[in-house]
C-alpha positions in Angstrom: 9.7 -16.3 16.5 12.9 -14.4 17.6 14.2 -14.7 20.7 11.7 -15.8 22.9 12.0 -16.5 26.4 11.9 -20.5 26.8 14.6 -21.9 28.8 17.0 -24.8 27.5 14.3 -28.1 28.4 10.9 -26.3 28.5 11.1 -27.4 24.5 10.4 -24.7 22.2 10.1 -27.9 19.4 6.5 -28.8 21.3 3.0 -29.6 21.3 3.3 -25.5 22.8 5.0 -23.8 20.0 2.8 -25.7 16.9 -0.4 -24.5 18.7 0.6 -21.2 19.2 1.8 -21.1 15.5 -1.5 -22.4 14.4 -3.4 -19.9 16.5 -1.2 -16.9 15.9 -0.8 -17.4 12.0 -4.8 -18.3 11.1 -7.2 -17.2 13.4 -6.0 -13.5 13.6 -6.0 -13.6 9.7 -9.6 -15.4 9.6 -11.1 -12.6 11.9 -9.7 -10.2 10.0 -10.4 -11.5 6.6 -14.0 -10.2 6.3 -13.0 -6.9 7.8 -10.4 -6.4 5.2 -12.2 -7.9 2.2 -15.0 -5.0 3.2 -12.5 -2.0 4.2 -9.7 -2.0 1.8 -11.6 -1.4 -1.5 -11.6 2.0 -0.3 -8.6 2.2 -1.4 -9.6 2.1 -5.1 -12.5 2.9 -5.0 -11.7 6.4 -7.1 -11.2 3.8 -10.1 -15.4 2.9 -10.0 -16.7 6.5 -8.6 -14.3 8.4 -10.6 -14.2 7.1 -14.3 -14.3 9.7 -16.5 -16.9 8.9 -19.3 -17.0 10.5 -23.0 -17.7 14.1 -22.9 -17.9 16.7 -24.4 -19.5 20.5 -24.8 -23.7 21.1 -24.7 -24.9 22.4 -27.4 -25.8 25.9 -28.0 -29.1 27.1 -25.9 -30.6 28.2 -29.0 -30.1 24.7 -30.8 -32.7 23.6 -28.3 -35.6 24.4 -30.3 -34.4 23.4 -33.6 -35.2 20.2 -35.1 -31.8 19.0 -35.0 -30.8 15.0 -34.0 -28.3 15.3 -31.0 -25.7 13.8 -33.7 -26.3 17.0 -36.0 -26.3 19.4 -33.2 -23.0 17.7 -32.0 -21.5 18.1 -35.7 -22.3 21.8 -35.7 -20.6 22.7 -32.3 -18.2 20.3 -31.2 -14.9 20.7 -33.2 -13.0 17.6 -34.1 -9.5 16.5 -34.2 -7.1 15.6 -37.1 -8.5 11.9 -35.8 -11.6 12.9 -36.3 -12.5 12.5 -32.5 -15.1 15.3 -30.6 -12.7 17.8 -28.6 -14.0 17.1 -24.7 -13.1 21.4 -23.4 -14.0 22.7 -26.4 -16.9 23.7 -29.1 -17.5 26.9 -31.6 -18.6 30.5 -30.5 -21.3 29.8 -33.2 -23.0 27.0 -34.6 -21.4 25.9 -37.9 -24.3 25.1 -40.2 -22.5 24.7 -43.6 -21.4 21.4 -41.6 -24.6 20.5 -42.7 -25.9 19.3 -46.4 -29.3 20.0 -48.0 -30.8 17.3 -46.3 -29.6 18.4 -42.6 -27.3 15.7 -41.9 -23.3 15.7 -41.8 -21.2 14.9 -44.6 -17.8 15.1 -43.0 -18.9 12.5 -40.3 -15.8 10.1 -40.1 -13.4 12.4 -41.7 -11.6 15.8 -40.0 -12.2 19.2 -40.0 -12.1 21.2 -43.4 -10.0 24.1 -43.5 -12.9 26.2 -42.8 -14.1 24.0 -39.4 -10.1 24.5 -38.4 -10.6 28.3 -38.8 -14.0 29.0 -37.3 -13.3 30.3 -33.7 -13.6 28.2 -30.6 -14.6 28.7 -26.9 -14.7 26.8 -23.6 -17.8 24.8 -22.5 -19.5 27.6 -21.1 -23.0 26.0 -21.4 -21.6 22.7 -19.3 -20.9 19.5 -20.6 -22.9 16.5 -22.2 -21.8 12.8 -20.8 -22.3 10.0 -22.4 -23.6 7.9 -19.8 -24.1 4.2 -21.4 -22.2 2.0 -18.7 -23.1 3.9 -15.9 -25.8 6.4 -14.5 -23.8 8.4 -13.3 -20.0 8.9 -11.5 -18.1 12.1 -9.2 -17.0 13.3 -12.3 -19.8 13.9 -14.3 -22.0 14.9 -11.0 -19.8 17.7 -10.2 -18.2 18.2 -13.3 -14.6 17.6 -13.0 -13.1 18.1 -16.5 -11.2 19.9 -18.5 -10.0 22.7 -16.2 -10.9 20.9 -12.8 -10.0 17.4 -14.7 -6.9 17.5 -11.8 -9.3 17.4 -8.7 -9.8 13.9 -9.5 -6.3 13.0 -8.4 -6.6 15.7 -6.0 -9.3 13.4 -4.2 -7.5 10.4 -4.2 -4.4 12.5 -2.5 -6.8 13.6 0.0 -8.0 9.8 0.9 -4.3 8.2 1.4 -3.5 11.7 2.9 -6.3 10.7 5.9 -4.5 7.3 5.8 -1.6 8.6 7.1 -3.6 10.7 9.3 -5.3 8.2 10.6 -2.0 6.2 11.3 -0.5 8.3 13.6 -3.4 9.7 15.4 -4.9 6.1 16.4 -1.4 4.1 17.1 -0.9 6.6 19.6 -4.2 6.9 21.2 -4.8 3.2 21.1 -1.7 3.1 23.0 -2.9 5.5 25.4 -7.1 5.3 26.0 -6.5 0.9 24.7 -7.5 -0.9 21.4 -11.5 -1.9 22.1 -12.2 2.0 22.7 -10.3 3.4 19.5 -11.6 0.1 17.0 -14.9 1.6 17.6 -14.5 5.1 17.3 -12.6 4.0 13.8 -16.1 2.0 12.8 -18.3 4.6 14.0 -16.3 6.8 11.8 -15.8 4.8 8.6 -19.6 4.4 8.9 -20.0 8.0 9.4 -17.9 9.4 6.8 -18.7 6.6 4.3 -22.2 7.2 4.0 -21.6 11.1 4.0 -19.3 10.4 1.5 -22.0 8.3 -0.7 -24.4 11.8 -0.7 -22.4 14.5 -0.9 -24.0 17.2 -2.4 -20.2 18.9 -3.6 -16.9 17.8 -4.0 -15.2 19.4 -1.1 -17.4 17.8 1.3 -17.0 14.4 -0.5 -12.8 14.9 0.0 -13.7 16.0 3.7 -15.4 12.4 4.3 -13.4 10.6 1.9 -10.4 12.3 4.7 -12.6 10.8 7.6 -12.6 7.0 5.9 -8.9 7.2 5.6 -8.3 7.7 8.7 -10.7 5.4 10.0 -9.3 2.7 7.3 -6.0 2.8 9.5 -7.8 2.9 12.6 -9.9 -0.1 12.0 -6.2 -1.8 10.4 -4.0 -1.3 13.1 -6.5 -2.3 16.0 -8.2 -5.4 14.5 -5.1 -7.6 14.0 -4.4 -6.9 17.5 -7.7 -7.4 19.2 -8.2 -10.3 17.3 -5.3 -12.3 18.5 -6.3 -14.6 21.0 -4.8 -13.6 23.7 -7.1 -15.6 26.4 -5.3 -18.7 25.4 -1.8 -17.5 25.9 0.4 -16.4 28.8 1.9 -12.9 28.5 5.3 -12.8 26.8 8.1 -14.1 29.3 10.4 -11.7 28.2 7.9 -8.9 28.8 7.2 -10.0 32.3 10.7 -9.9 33.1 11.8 -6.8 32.0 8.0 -5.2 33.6 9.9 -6.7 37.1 7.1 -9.5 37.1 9.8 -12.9 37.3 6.9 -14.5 39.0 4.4 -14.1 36.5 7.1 -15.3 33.9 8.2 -18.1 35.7 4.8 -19.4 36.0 4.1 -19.0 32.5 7.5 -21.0 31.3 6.5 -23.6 34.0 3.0 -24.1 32.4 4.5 -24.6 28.7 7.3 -27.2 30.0 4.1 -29.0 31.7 2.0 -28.5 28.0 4.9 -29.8 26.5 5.7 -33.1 28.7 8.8 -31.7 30.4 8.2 -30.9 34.0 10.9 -31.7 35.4 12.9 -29.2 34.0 10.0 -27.0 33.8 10.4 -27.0 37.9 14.3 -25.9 37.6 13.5 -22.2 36.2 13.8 -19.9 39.2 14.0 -16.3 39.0 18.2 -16.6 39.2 18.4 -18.2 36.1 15.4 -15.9 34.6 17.4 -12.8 35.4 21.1 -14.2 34.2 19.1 -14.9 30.9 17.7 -11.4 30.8 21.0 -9.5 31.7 21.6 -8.2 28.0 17.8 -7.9 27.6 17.4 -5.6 30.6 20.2 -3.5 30.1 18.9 -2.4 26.4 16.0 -1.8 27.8 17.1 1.2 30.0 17.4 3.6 27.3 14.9 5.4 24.8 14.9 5.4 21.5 13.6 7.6 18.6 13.0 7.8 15.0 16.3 10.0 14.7 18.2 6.9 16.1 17.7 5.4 12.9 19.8 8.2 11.3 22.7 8.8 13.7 25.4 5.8 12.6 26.4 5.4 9.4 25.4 1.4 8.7 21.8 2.4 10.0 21.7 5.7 8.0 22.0 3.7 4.8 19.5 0.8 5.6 17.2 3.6 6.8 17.4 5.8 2.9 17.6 2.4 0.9 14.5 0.9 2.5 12.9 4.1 2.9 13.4 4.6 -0.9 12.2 0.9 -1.7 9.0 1.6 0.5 8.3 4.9 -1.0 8.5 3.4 -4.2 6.8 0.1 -4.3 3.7 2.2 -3.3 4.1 4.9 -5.3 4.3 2.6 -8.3 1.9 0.8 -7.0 -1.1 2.9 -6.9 0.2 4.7 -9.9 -0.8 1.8 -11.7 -3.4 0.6 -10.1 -5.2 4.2 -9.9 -5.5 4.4 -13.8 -7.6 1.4 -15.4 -9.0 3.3 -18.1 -5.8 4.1 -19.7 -5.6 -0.2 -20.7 -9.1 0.5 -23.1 -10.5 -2.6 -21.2 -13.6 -3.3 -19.1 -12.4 -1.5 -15.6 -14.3 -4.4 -13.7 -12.3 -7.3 -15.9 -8.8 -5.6 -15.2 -9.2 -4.9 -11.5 -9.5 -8.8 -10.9 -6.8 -9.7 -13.3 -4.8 -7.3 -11.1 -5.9 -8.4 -7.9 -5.7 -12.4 -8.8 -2.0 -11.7 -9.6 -0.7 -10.8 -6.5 -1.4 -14.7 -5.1 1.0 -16.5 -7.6 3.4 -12.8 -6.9 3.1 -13.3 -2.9 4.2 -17.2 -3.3 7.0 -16.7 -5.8 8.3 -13.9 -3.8 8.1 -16.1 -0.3 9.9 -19.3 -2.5 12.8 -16.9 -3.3 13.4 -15.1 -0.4 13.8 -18.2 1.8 16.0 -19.7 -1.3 17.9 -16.9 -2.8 17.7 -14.3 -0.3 16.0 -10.9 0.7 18.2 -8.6 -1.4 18.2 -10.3 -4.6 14.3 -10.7 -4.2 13.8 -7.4 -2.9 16.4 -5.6 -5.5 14.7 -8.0 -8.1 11.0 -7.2 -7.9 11.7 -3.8 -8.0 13.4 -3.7 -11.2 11.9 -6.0 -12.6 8.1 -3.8 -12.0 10.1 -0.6 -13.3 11.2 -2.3 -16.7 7.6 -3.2 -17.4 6.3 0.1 -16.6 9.1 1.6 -18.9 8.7 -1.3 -21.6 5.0 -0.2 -21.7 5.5 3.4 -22.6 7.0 1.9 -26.4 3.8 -0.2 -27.0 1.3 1.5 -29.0 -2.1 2.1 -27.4 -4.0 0.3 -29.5 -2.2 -3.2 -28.3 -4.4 -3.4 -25.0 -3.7 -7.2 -24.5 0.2 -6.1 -24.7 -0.3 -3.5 -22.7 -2.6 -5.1 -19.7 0.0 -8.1 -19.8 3.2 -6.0 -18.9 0.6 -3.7 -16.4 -0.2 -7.4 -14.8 3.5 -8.5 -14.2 4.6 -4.9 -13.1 1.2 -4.8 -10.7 2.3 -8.6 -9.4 5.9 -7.4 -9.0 5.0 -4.4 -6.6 2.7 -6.5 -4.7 5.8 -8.9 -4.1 7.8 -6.2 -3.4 5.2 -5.4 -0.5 6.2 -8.6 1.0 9.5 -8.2 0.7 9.5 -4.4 2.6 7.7 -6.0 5.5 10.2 -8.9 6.1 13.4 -7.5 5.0 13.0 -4.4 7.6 11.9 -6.7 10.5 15.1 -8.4 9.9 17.6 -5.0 9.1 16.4 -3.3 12.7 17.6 -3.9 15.7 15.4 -5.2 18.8 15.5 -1.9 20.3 14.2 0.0 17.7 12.3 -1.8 15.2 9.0 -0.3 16.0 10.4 3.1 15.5 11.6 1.4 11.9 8.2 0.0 10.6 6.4 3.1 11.6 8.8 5.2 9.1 8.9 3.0 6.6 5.0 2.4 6.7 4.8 6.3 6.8 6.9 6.9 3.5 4.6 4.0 1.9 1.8 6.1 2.3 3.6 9.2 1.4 4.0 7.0 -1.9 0.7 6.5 -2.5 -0.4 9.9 -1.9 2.3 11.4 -4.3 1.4 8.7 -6.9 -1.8 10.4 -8.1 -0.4 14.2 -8.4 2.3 12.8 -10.6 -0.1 11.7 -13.7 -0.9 15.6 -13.4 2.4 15.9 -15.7 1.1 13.9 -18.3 -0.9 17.0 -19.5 2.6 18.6 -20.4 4.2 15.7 -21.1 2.4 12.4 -21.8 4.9 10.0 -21.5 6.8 11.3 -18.5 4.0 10.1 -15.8 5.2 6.5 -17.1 9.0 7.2 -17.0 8.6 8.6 -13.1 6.7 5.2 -12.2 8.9 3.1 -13.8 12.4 4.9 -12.9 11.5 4.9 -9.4 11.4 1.3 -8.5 14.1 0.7 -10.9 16.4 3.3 -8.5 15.3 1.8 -5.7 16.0 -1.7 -6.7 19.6 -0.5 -7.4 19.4 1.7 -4.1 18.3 -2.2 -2.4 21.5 -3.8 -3.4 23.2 -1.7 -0.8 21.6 -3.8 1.6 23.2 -6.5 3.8 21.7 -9.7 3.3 19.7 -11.4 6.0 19.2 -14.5 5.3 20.1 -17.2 7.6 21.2 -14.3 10.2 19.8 -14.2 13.5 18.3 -10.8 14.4 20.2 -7.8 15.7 19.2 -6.6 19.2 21.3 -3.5 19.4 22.5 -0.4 16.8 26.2 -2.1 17.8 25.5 -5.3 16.2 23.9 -3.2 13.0 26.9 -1.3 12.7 29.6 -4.6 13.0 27.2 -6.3 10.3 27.9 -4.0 7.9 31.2 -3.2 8.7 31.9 -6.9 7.8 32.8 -7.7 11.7 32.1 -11.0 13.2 29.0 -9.9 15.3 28.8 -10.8 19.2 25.2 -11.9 18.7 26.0 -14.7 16.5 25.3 -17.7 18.6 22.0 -17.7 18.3 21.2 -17.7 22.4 18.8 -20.0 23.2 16.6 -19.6 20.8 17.0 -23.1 19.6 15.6 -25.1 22.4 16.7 -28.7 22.0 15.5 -31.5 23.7 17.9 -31.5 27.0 19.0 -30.6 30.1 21.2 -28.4 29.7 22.1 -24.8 31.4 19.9 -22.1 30.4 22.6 -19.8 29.3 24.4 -22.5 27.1 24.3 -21.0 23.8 23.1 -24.0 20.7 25.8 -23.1 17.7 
């Protein structure tokens, strides 16, 4: 809860504080749940529209007429691998018809090429391709064509998408801060409606990024407005601590007064005047004369290094994170099947993660999940591909691992900022999350020079970060800085000034607002 605003006897322990806890913790999240559950599978969708199904080239325009099986036709001008496999980018400059026996049908079917077949020249798919379409009727790749040379405009697209997300971040938290929440959680729906069904019938594949852009964007939108218009706010008084430092005591007082009264103690509910509101703000006001910017988390040395460690183990959690999650087809199991092993697995991830960082701490579990997600990745690159259960067992603990690590960025940065400028901390670290994820697709690019370097890049980064986290003070059982100062003494080992935690335990007396509870 922090250091809320209830005065020594109004009884934080109350009837008040459950009920907010109750309203505040479930119905925001049961609003929002059916949003969510419809919004965020934009984020992978590019693993359903995108799949890239067998290909390979069409057949020679003057094989149409011939009485040819598509089998034969495909054995006289698709070339095959030493595994015996049809090349997808490439096919002869003429039809090989020795391939062929007396009887018109192949007799080098399931073995490879002869010396000949290696010899004959070879050519791009100039004709197009041919899809095998069995699963599916069609998908973005094999409407528009995106292989062989264009293959990397798949990942381009997905870029594009989490490059709209951080668009969309920025452009809407400051609007909805200037033209209010209602206005801007519309104008996001109007556009995810917009640009998803444009989207849906694109005719090319520029126009689908362009939409696929606009529903980035209006994914943020629609996130950062709904969890706050769906608070409800009708049955709470504004913050205390907000109506003092806005010079409205009165408004406070009568708000403190009305939870002592919810919570049996008016009596000491009518002893808060605005003396004893203002002595309990002094440090509160005078922090809140100055300004603060991103670059504050930069300029001393104690929040320079919280600042690049977290901003590493953000950066990384996503990165790794959609890395793995943005390539189903490399486990050689059903798409559908793997994408709900992977999203069951973050339940029993989120609850371990929560067990251990109230146990063990946030740097151990933070440092942990990290590592422990960039040794799977790594361990996976030594298992053979044919060993899909192997290999979709390690991808599920490295998948659950980053989603715990999620958790673990959002609490563990609340608690490492100071009062003053944690805002400015979450919206950097949430921006270098989403730089993550748009890196993340651009970097399986390298596997076409070097296949197994893709793999090393997902799995070395959270492993540096998780090394890069143990540079972190730990938090738990710490009451939370207000001020850079009280950063700085933290790390420097110093015995902090905030350590009394001031009020914030409210026990059941009648005691003087100021006295601090040990």
């Amino acid at each position: 809860w922090g250091k809320t605003l209830y005065p020594t006897g109004v009884g934080q322990r109350g009837r008040w504080r459950n009920m907010a806890a109750l309203l505040l913790s479930v119905c925001p999240r049961a609003a929002v749940a059916t949003t969510v559950a419809r919004l965020h599978h934009h984020n992978l969708l590019q693993n359903f529209v995108a799949v890239v199904p067998p290909h390979y080239c069409s057949a020679h325009s003057n094989l149409s007429q011939s009485q040819l099986s598509p089998e034969e036709a495909l054995r006289i001008t698709v070339p095959q691998d030493h595994r015996g496999k049809l090349h997808s980018c490439q096919r002869y400059v003429v039809p090989q018809w020795h391939l062929l026996d007396k009887n018109g049908t192949s007799n080098l079917r399931n073995e490879g090429n002869s010396v000949d077949d290696l010899d004959a020249d070879l050519q791009g798919c100039i004709d197009g391709w041919t899809y095998n379409m069995a699963d599916r009727s069609s998908t973005i790749i094999s409407d528009w064509h995106l292989v062989c040379d264009l293959h990397s405009l798949k990942q381009m697209g997905q870029t594009i998408y989490m490059g709209g997300v951080l668009v969309g971040a920025f452009l809407f938290g400051t609007l909805a801060d200037k033209y209010g929440r209602r206005i801007l959680l519309l104008m996001s729906y109007l556009l995810m409606a917009v640009s998803g069904t444009c989207a849906a019938f694109s005719p090319s594949f520029p126009l689908f990024c362009f939409f696929r852009f606009g529903c980035g964007m209006a994914l943020s939108g629609i996130g950062l407005n709904t969890n706050l218009t769906n608070i409800p706010y009708r049955w709470f008084h504004e913050s205390a601590r907000w109506l003092a430092l806005k010079n409205k005591p009165d408004q406070a007082i009568k708000g403190l007064k009305s939870v002592a009264k919810f919570n049996g103690r008016c009596d000491e509910g009518e002893k808060i005047d605005i003396k004893m509101l203002q002595e309990s703000m002094k440090n509160e006001m005078s922090m809140s004369k100055g300004s603060y910017t991103a670059l504050d988390l930069f300029r001393t040395p104690y929040m320079r290094i919280s600042t690049v460690c977290l901003a590493a183990a953000w950066l990384s959690t996503s990165f790794a994170y959609y890395g793995l999650s943005m390539d189903l087809q490399k486990f050689g199991v059903d798409i559908y099947l793997i994408q709900v092993i992977f999203g069951v697995v973050d339940i029993p991830a989120k609850i371990i993660i929560t067990v251990t960082m109230s146990y063990i701490g946030r740097r151990p579990s933070q440092s942990g999940a990290l590592v422990i997600a960039g040794v799977t990745i790594l361990i996976n690159l030594l298992v053979p591909y044919d060993q899909q259960t192997l290999r979709t067992s390690l991808a599920v603990v490295g998948k659950g691992c980053l989603a715990a690590s999620f958790n673990c960025c959002y609490l563990y940065t609340g608690e490492l900022y100071p009062t003053i400028i944690r805002q400015n901390g979450m919206g950097l670290m949430s921006s270098m999350a989403r730089v993550g994820a748009m890196v993340a697709p651009m970097v399986r690019l390298t596997g076409d020079y070097i296949p197994w370097l893709p793999g090393l890049i997902y799995g070395g980064a959270p492993i540096f970060s998780g090394v890069a986290a143990m540079f972190l003070p730990e938090t738990l059982g710490t009451p939370l800085p207000d001020t850079v100062q009280d950063v700085e003494e933290r790390g420097s080992g110093k015995r902090s000034k905030m350590s009394p935690k001031e009020t914030i335990i409210l026990e059941d007396t009648g005691a003087n607002l100021l006295k601090p509870v040990a």
